[in-house]
C-alpha positions as a Markdown table, in Angstrom:
| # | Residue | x | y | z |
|---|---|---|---|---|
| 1 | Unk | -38.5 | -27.5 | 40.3 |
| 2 | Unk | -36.5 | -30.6 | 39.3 |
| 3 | Unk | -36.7 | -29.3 | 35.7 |
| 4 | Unk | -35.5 | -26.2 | 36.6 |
| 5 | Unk | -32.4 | -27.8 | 38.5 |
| 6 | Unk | -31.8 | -30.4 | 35.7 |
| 7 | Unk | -32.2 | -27.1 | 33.4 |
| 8 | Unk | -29.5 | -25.0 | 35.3 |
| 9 | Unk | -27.1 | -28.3 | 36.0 |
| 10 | Unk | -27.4 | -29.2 | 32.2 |
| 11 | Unk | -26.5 | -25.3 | 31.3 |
| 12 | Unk | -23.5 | -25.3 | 34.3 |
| 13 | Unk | -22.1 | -28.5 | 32.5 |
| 14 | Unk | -22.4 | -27.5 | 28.7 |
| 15 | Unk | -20.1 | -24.0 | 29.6 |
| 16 | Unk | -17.4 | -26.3 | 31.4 |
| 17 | Unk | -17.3 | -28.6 | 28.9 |
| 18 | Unk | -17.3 | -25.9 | 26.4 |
| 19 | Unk | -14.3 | -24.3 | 28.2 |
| 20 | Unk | -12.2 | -27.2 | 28.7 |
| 21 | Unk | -13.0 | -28.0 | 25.0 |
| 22 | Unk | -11.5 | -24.4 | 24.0 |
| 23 | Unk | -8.1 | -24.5 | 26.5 |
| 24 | Unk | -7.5 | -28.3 | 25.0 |
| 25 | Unk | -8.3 | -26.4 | 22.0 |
| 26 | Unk | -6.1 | -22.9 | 22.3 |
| 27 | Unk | -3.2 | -25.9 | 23.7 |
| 28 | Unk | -3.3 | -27.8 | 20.6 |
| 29 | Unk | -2.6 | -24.8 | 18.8 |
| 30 | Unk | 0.4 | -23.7 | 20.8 |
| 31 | Unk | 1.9 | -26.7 | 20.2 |
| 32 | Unk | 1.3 | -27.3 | 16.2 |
| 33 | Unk | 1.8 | -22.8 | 16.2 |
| 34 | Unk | 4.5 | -24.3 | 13.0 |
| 35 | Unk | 2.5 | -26.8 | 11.3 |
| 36 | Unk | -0.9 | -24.1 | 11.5 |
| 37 | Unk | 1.6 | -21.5 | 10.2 |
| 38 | Unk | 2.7 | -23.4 | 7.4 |
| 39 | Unk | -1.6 | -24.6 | 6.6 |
| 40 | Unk | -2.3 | -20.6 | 6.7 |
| 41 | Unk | 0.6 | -19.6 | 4.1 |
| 42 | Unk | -0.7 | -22.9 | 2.1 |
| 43 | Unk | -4.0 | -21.4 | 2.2 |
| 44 | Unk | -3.3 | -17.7 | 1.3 |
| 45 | Unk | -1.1 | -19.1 | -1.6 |
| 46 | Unk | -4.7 | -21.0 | -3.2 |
| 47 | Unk | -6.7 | -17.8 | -2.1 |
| 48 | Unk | -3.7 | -15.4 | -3.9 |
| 49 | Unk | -6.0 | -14.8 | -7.4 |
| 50 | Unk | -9.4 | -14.0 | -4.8 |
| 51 | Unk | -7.7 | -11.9 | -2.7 |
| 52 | Unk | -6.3 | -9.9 | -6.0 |
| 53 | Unk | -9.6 | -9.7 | -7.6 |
| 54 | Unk | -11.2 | -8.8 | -4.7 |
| 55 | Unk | -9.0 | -6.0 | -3.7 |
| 56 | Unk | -9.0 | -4.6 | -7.7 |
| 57 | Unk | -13.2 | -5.2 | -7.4 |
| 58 | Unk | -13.4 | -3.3 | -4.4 |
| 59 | Unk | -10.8 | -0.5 | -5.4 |
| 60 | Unk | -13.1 | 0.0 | -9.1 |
| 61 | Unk | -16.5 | -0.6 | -7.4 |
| 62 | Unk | -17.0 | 2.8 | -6.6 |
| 63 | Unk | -16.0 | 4.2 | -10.3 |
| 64 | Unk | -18.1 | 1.9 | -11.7 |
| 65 | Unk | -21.3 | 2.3 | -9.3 |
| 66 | Unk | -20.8 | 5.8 | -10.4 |
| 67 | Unk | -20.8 | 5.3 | -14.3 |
| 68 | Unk | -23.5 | 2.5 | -14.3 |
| 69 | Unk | -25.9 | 5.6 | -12.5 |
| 70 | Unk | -25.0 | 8.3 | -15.4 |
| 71 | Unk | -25.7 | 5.3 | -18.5 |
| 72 | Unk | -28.6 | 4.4 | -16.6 |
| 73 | Unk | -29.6 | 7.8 | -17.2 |
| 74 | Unk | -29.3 | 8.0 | -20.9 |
| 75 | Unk | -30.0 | 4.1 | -21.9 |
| 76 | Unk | -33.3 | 3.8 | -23.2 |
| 77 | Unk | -35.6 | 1.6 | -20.7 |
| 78 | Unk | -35.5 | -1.2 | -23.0 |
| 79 | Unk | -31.4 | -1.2 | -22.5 |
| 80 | Unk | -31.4 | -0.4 | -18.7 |
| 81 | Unk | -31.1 | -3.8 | -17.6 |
| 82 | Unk | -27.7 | -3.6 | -19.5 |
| 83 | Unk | -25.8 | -0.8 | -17.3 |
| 84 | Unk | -24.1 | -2.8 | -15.4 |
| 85 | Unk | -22.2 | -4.7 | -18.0 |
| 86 | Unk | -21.8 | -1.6 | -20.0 |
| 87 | Unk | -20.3 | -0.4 | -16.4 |
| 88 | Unk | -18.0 | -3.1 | -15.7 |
| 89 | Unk | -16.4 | -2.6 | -19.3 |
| 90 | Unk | -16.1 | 1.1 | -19.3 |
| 91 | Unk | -14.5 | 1.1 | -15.8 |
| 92 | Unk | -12.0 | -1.7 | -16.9 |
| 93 | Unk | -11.4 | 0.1 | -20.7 |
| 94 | Unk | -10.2 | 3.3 | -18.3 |
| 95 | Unk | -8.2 | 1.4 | -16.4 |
| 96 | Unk | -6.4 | -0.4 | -18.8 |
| 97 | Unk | -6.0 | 3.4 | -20.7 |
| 98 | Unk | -4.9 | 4.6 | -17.8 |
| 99 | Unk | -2.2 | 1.8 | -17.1 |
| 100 | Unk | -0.9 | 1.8 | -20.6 |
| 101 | Unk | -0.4 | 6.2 | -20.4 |
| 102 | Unk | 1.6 | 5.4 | -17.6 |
| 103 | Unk | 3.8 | 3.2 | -18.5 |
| 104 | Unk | 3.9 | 4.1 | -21.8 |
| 105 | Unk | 5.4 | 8.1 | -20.3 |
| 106 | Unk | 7.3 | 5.9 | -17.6 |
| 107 | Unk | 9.2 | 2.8 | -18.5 |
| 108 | Unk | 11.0 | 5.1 | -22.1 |
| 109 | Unk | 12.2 | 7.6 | -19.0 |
| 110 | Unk | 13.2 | 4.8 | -16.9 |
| 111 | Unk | 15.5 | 3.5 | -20.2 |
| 112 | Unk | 17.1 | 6.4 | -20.8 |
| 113 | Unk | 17.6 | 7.5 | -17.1 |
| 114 | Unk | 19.3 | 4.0 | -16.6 |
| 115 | Unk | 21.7 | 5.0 | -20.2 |
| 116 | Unk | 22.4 | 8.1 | -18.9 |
| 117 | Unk | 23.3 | 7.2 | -15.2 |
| 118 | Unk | 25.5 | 4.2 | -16.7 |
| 119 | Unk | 27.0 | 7.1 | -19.0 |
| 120 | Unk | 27.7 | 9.7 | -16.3 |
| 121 | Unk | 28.8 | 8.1 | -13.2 |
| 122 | Unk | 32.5 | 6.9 | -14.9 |
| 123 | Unk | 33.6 | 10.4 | -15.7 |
| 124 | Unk | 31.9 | 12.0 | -12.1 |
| 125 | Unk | 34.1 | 9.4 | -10.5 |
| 126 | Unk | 37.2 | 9.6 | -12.7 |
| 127 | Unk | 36.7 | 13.6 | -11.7 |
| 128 | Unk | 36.4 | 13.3 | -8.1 |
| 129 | Unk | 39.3 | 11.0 | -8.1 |
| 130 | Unk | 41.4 | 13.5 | -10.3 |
| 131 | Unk | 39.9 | 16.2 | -7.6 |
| 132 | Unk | 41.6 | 13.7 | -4.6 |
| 133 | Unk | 44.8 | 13.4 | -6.2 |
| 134 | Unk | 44.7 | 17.0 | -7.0 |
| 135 | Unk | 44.1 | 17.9 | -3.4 |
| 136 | Unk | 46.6 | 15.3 | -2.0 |
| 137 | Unk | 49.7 | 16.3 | -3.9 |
| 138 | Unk | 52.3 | 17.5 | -1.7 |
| 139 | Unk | 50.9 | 16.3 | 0.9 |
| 140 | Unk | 52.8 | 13.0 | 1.6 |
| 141 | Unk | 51.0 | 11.7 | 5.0 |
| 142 | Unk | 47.6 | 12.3 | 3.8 |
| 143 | Unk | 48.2 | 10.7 | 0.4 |
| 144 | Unk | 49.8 | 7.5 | 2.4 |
| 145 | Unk | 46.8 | 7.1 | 4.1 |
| 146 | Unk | 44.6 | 7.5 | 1.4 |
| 147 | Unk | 46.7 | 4.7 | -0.7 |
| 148 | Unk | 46.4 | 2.5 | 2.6 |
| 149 | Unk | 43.2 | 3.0 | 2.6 |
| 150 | Unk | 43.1 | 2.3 | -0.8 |
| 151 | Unk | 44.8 | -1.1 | -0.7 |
| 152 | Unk | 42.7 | -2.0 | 2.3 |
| 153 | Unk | 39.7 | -1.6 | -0.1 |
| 154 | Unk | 41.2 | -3.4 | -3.2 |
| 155 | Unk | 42.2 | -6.5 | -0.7 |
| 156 | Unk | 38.6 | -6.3 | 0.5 |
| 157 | Unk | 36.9 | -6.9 | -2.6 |
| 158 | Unk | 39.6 | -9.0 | -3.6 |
| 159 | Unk | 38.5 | -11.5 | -0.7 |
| 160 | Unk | 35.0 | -10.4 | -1.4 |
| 161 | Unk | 35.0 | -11.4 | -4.5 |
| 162 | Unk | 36.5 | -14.3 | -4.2 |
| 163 | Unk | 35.0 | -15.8 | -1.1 |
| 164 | Unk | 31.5 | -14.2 | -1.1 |
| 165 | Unk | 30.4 | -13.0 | -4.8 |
| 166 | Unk | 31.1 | -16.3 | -6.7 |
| 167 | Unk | 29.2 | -18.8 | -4.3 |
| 168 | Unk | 26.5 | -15.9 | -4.4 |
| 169 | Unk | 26.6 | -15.8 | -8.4 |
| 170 | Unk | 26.7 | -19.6 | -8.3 |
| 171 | Unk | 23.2 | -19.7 | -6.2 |
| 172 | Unk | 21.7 | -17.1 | -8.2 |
| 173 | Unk | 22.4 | -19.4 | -11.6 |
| 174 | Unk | 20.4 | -22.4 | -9.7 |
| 175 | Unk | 17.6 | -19.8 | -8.4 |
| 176 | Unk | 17.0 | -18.8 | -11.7 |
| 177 | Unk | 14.6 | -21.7 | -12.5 |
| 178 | Unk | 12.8 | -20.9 | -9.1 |
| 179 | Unk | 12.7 | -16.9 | -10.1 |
| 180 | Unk | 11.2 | -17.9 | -13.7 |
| 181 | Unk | 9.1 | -20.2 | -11.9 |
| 182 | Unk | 7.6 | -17.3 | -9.1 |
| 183 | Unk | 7.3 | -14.9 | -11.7 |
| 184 | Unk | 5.0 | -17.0 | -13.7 |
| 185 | Unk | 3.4 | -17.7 | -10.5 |
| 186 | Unk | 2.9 | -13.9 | -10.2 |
| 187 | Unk | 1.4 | -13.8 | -13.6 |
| 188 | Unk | -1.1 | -16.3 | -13.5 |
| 189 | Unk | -2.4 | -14.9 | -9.9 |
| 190 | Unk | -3.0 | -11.7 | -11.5 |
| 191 | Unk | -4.5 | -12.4 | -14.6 |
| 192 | Unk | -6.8 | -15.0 | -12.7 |
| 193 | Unk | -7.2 | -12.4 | -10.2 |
| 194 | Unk | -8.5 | -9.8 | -13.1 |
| 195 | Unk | -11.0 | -12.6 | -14.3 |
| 196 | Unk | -12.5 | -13.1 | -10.9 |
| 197 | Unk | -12.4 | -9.1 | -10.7 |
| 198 | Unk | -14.8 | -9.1 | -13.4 |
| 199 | Unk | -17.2 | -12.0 | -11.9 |
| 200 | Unk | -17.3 | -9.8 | -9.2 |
| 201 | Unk | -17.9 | -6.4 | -10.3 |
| 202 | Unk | -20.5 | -7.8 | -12.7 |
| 203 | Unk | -22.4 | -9.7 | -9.6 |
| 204 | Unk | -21.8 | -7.2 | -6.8 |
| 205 | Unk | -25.2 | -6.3 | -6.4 |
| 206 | Unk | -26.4 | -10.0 | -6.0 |
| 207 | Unk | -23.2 | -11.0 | -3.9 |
| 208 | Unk | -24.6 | -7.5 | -1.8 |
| 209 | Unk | -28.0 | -9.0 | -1.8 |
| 210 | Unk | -26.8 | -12.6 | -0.3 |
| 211 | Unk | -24.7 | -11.2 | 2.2 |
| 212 | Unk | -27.4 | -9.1 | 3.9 |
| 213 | Unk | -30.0 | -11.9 | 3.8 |
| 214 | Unk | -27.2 | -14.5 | 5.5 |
| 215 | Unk | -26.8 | -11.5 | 8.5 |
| 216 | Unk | -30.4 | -11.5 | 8.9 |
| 217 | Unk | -30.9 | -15.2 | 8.8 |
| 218 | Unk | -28.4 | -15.5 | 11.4 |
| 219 | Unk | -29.2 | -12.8 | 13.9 |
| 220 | Unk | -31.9 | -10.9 | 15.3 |
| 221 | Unk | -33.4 | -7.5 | 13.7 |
| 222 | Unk | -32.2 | -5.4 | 15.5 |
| 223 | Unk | -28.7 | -6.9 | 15.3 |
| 224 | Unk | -28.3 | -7.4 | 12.0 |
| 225 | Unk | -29.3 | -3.6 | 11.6 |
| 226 | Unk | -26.3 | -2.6 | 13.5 |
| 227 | Unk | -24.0 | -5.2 | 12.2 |
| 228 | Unk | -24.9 | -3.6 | 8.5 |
| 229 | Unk | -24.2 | 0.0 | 9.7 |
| 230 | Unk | -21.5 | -1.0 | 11.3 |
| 231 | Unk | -20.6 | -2.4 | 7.5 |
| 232 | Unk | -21.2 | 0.7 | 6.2 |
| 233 | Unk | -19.4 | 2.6 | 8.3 |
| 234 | Unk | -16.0 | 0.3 | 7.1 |
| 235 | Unk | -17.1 | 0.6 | 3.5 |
| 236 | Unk | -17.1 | 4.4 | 3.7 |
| 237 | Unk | -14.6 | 4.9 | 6.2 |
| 238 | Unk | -12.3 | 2.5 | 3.4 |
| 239 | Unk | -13.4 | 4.0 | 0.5 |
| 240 | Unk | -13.1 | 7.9 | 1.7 |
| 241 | Unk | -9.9 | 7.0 | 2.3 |
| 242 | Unk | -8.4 | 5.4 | -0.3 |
| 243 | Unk | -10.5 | 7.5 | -2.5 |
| 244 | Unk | -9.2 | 10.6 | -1.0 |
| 245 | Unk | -5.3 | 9.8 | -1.1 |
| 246 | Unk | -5.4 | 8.7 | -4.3 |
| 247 | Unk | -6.8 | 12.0 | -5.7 |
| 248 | Unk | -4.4 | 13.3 | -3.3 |
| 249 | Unk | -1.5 | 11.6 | -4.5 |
| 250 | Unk | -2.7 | 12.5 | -8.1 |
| 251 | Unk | -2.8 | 16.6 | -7.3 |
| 252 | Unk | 0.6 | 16.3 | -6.1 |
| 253 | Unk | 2.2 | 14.6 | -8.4 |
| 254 | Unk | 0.5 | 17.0 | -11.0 |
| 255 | Unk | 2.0 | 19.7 | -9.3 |
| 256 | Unk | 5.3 | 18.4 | -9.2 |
| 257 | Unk | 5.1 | 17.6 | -12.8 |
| 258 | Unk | 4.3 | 21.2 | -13.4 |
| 259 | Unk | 7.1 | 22.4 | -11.4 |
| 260 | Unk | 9.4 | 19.8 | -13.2 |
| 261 | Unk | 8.3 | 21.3 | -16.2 |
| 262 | Unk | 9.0 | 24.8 | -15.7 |
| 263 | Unk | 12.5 | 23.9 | -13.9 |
| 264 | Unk | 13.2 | 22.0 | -17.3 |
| 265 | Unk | 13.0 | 25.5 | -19.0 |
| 266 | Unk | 14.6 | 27.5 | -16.2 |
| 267 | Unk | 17.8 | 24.5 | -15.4 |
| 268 | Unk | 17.5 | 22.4 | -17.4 |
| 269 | Unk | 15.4 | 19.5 | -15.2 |
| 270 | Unk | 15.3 | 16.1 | -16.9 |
| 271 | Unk | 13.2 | 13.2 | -16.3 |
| 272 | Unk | 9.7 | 15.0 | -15.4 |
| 273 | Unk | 7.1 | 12.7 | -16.3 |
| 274 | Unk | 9.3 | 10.0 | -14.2 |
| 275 | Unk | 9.8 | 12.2 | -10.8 |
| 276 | Unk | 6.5 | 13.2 | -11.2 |
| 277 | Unk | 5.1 | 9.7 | -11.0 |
| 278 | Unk | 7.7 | 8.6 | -8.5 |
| 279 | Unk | 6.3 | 10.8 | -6.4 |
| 280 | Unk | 2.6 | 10.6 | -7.0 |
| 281 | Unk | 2.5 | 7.0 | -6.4 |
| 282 | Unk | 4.6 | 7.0 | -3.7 |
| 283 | Unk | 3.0 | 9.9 | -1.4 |
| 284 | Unk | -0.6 | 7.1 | -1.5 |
| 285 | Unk | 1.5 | 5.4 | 1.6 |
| 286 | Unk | 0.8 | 7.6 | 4.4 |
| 287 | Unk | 3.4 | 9.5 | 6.8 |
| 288 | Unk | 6.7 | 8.1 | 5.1 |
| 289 | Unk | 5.5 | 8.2 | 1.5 |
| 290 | Unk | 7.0 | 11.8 | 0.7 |
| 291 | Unk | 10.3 | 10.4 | 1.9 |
| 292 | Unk | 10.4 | 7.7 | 0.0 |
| 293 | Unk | 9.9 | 9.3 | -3.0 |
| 294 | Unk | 12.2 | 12.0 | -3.0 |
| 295 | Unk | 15.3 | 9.8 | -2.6 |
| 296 | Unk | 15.2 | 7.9 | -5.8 |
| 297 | Unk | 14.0 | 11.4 | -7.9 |
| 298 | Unk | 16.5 | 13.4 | -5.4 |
| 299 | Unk | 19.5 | 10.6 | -7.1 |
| 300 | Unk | 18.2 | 11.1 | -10.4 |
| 301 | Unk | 18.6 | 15.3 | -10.3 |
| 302 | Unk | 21.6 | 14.6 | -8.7 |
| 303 | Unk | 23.8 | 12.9 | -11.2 |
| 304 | Unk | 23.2 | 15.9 | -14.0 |
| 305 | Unk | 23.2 | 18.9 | -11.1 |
| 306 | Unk | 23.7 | 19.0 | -7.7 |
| 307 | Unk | 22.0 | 22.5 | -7.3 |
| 308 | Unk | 19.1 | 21.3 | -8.7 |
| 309 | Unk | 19.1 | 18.5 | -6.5 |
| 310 | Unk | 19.0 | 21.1 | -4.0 |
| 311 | Unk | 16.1 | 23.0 | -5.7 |
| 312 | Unk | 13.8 | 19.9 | -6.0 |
| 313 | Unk | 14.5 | 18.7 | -2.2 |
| 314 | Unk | 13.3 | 21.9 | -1.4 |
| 315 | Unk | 10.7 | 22.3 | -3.5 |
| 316 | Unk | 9.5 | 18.9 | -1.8 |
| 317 | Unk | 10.0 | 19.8 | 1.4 |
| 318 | Unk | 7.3 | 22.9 | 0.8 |
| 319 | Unk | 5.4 | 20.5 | -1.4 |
| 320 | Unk | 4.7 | 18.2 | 1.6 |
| 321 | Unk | 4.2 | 21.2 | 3.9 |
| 322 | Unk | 1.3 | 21.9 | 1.3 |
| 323 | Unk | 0.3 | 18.8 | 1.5 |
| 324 | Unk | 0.2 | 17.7 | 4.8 |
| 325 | Unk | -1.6 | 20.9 | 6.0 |
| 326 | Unk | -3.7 | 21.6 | 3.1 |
| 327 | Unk | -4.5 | 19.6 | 0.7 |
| 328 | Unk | -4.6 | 16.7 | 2.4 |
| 329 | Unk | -6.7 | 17.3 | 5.4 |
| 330 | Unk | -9.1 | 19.3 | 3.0 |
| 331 | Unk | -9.5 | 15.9 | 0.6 |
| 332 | Unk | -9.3 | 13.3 | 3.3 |
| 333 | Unk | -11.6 | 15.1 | 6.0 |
| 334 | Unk | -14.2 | 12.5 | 7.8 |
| 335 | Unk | -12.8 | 9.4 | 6.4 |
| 336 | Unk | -10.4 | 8.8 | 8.8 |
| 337 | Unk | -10.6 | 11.1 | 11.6 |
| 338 | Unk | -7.1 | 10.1 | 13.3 |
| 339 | Unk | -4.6 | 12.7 | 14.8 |
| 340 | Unk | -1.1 | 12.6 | 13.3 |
| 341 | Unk | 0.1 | 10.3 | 16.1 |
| 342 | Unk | -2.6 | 7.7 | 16.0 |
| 343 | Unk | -1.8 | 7.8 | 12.2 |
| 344 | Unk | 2.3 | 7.2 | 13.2 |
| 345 | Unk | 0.9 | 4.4 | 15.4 |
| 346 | Unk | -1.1 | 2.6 | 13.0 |
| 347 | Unk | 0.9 | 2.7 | 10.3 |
| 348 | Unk | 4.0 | 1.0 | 12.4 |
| 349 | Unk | 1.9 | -1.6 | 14.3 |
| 350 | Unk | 0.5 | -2.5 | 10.8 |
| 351 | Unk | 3.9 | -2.5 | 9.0 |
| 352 | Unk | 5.3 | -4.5 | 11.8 |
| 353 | Unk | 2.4 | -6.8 | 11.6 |
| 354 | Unk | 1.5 | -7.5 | 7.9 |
| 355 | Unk | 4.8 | -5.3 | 5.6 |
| 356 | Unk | 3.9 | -3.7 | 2.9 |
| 357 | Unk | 0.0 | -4.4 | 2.8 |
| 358 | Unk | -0.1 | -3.1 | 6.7 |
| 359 | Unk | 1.2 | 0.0 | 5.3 |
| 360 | Unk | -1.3 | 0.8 | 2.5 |
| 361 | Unk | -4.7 | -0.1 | 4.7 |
| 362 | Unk | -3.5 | -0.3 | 8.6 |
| 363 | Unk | -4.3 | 3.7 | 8.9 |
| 364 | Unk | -8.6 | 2.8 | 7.8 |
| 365 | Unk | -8.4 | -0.1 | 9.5 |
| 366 | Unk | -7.2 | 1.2 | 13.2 |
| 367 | Unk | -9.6 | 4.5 | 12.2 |
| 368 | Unk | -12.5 | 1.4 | 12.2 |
| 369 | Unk | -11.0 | 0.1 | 15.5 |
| 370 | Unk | -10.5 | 3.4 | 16.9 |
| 371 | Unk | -14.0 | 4.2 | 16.1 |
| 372 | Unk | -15.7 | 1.2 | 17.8 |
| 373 | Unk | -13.6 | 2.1 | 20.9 |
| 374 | Unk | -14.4 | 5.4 | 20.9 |
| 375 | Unk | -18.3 | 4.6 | 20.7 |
| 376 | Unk | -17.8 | 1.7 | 23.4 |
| 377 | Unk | -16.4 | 4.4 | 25.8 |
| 378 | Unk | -18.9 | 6.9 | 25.4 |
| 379 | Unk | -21.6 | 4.0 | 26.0 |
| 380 | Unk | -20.0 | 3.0 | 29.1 |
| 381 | Unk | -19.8 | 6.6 | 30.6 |
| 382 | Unk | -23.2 | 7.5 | 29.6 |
| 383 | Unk | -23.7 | 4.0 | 31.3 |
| 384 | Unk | -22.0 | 5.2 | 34.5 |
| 385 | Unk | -23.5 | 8.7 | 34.5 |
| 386 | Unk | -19.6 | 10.3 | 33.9 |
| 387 | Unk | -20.4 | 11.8 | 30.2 |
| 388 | Unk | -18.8 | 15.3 | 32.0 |
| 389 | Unk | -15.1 | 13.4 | 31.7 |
| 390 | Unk | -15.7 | 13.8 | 27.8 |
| 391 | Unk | -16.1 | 17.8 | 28.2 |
């Protein structure tokens, strides 16, 4: 009996200990919330190269899974052992190919778009500034508001010029060793980041193999099995997705590039293969990607033809109609399984929460946490006996 009591006093004792240990704990944080900031950004900019090649890794794992199978299949058994290098390169040779097409259709666009927008846009505004005067002669009140409004402007860039563009100009000459020094920054994280890429694409089974045995040397059977199906179930909830829109994104901007084409013939489109990438790439972020592609193609049609500006916005609009309703549901079916609100929801908490990144990944990554909800609710009201609320 005493055992017992020492038992349960010693048990009582440990879990207030334990919580007074975590609120002087959760305390200490809230008071050093700057200094633990500052330690986390440290530590994300050494992880920057891991978190690159793990991202690339995981975004190429599939391809290459997928080729390693079919050279298994016609390697002689002597050479099978060597599929997974033979993998690894042929995944990264495609990549490469495929990175070099694209920039090498893009970047000669983007040259002589940037000539011919530095070419046109002096004689459009010389005309709509012959088309003002034009419009304002004989009328004497409206052209003196129009030269007041005028001199207002020239006194405001005046003063702009002098009092906010020079000191600006001034720190932009003494950023300019910190810019060189960031970009190089960028480089290095990326070109490490493609080196540890390769480490692990070429170990991924083994790194597979090591993280299963750690989750069942640290819990029981039975939980370790449903901690690696819950794995799974992010793996192919993460890969369907991004798998899915990015054969999405490439369908669309296929068809645009067809539709650019023919309008080339028809009007006299310029810039295809550019508009057509512009907005392939952009339509992988979810919800606002359409938008933010047609702007900067919408610009671009503009300067040389304002009805065919008109054409292609509309052309968009049906575009994304196609695609939201269509193609996209059809390609993207089971991997996410979110109504267009929840997808709305996630992509602004994400955004708000993480930028750019939260964009890209928050819609998988609330359709994991929507999941587990969903499952934890259904377990509780089959708990309860209430499964009729779900019907």
């Amino acid at each position: 009996m005493n055992k017992e009591f020492l038992k349960k006093v010693f048990f009582r004792s440990l879990t207030g200990f334990l919580s007074l240990a975590l609120a002087i704990l959760l305390f200490f944080c809230i008071q050093r919330l700057d200094q633990l900031r500052q330690s986390f950004h440290w530590l994300l900019d050494v992880l920057t190269p891991f978190i690159y090649g793990g991202v690339m890794a995981y975004l190429l794992k599939t391809p290459c899974n997928f080729l390693e199978e079919k050279i298994r299949a016609v390697l002689p058994d002597k050479y099978v052992k060597r599929a997974n290098v033979l993998s690894v390169v042929a995944v990264l040779v495609i990549s490469v190919l495929v990175l070099y097409l694209l920039l090498s259709m893009v970047i000669p666009e983007m040259i002589e778009s940037t000539i011919a927008l530095a070419v046109a846009v002096p004689p459009k505004a010389e005309q709509m500034a012959q088309w003002v005067i034009d419009h304002l002669e004989g009328n004497e009140v409206l052209q003196n508001y129009v030269d007041n409004a005028f001199a207002s402007m020239e006194s405001w860039l005046y003063d702009w010029a002098t009092t906010d563009l020079l000191p600006t100009m001034q720190g932009m000459m003494d950023g300019v060793v910190t810019t060189v020094s960031s970009v190089l920054t960028v480089v290095k994280n990326i070109v490490l980041g493609i080196i540890i890429c390769i480490y692990l694409l070429l170990g991924r089974k083994t790194f597979a193999k090591h993280g299963k045995a750690l989750i069942y040397a640290a819990f029981k059977p039975e939980r370790a099995e449903a901690l690696l199906k819950e794995f799974f179930f992010i793996d192919r909830t993460f890969v369907g997705f991004f798998g899915g829109k990015i054969l999405d994104s490439a369908i669309v901007g296929l068809i645009c590039y067809i539709f650019c084409m023919v309008m080339t013939v028809v009007a006299g489109f310029q810039n295809a293969v550019l508009i057509s990438v512009i907005i392939g790439v952009t339509n992988v972020i979810p919800y606002f990607g359409p938008f933010i592609g047609a702007v900067p193609a919408a610009l671009l049609i503009l300067i040389s033809s304002p009805r065919n500006c008109l054409i292609f916005l509309i052309f968009i609009i049906i575009l994304q109609q196609f695609d939201g309703n269509v193609l996209g549901p059809k390609l993207l079916a089971g991997s996410v399984g979110l109504t267009g609100f929840w997808v709305l929801f996630a992509i602004t908490l994400f955004q708000g929460l993480f930028g750019f990144v939260g964009i890209l990944a928050g819609v998988p990554v609330f359709a994991v946490i929507y999941d587990l909800a969903r499952r934890w609710i259904v377990a509780g009201l089959r708990k309860h006996g209430k499964t009729d609320v779900l019907q």
